[in-house]
Phi, psi and omega in degrees: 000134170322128157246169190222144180295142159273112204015225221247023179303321204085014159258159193247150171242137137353161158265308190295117178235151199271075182303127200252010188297337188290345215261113184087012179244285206249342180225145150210302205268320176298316176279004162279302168333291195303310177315325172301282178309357140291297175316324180288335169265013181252030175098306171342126158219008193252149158209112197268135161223232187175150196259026170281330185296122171075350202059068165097354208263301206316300217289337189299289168326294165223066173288329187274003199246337211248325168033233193329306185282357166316291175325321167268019182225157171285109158312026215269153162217194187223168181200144177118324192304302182324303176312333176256008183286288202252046194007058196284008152102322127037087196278131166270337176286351175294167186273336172307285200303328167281321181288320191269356177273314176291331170280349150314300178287341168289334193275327166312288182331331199054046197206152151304337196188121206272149176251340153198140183224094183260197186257103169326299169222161207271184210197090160310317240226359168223127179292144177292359171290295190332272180331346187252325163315308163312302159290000185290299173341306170278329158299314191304301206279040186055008177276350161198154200264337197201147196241152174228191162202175179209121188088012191283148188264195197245354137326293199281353160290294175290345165291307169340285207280333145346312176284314176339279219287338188277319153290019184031051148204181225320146192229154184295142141285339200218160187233176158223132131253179148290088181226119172227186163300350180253314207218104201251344182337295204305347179293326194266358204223249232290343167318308168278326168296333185276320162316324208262010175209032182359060140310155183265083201289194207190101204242132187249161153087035190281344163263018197046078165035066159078346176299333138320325171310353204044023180246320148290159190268163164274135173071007169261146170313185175244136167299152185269021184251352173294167136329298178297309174300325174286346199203085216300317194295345175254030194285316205292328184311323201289035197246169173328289167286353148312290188286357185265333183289298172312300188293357168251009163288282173335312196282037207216327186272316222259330182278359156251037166046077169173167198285152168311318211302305193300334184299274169016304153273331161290325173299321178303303182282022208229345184274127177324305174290329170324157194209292186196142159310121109275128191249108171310142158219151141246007194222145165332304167277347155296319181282346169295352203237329177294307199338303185265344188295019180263313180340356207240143195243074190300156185262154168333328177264346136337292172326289226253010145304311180295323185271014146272311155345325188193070187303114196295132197317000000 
């Protein structure tokens, strides 16, 4: 499989990467074991989990599933979601709170050392120096190699790195956003700061919670084995210009002989900053199936057939 820098680290990414949030949530420790080993033999080595997944269960699982082959794969988790999930009042961005999260996750992970480890959500409420220090800190003494964030606006993608480059120290390589053919905002904010300090995006949700998938209908139920069917609060994805959207995505993929699902990841991969997709699976054949789905090499004319169709917010 094609790989990509993660901004300037020297770590290579997957272009296709393993979103692990499912792992102790929706599937778990056998059927985690199997998703892995899919992934690895489909190529796969970027793999994100966080330690908000399961609370801790995703990085447990696969610290245990992974043994040996930790070493052969790129690592990332996060820190911060929990405190601000269950609002334990908790500054995440601080250095009490990064010191005592990371050695949780090294000790779940079963590893020495994380390969990127961002801040889940930004921490309004601690400058952004603290957080950077902290994390400088942990690159010098080796326990992660490469640092990110996620969900960061593109104002707070250009303060970083300004304290970066004014403090000389360790500066993010990589962003995560919410970026998909359904969902483009992000495209007018945090997109051009990661071009303009070549970050590495990490775009979570590339399928708008599955509905990218072709497997739903307009006016049809959810299966409880889907996403949407398990998990009522992303029910709302599910609306009349959503699906007014897909069919004519679909009918745009299949007439150049591919799946909505291959567009979906190929439009992703086809944007300058992208480093790697990430995509959740539970099942074996779901990663089998993201694994290639990047492969369609859209041409320029492709690009702007697509932005007429689903036009950027």
């Amino acid at each position: 499989m094609e790989t990509r820098p993660l901004g300037s680290s020297g770590l290579q990414a997957s272009v296709v990467g393993l979103g692990c949030n499912n792992f102790g949530m929706r599937i778990q420790l056998e059927e985690c074991r199997a998703v892995i080993d899919a992934a690895l033999d489909a190529g796969i080595n970027f793999f994100d989990t966080a330690d908000l997944y399961g609370f801790g269960v995703s990085e447990e699982m696969m610290g245990q599933v992974l043994g040996s082959r930790r070493k052969d794969i790129v690592l990332a988790t996060k820190f911060g979601g929990v405190a601000k999930v269950r609002k334990t009042g908790e500054r995440w961005g601080s250095r009490e709170y990064i010191m005592a999260r990371v050695e949780d996750s090294l000790k779940r992970l079963r590893t020495d050392w994380i390969d990127l480890y961002q801040m889940h959500y930004p921490d309004e409420t601690t400058p952004v120096e603290e957080t950077l220090e902290t994390l400088d800190e942990l690159v010098r003494q080796g326990k992660v190699r490469a640092i990110g964030h996620s969900n960061y606006t593109g104002t707070m993608i250009n303060a970083a790195e300004s304290t970066a480059q004014d403090r000389k120290l360790a500066r993010f390589d990589t962003a995560q956003n919410e970026w998909s053919l359904l969902k483009r905002e992000v495209e007018d904010d945090a997109i051009p700061a990661c071009d303009a300090h070549q970050l590495g995006q990490l775009p979570y949700f590339p399928l708008a919670n599955g509905l990218l998938t072709g497997k739903y209908q307009r006016g049809q139920g959810f299966d409880p084995d889907t996403r949407l069917g398990a998990m009522e609060r992303f029910q709302s994805w599910a609306t009349d210009e959503n699906f007014s959207k897909l069919e004519a995505l679909q009918t745009f993929a299949e007439g150049h002989g591919h799946s909505l699902l291959e567009l979906a990841f190929s439009w992703l991969a086809a944007q300058p900053c992208v480093a790697s997709v990430i995509a959740g699976a539970t099942k074996p054949a779901q990663v089998r199936a993201n694994a290639v789905a990047a492969e369609w090499q859209l041409s320029a004319e492709d690009l702007k057939d697509i932005d007429a169709l689903v036009p950027q917010a």
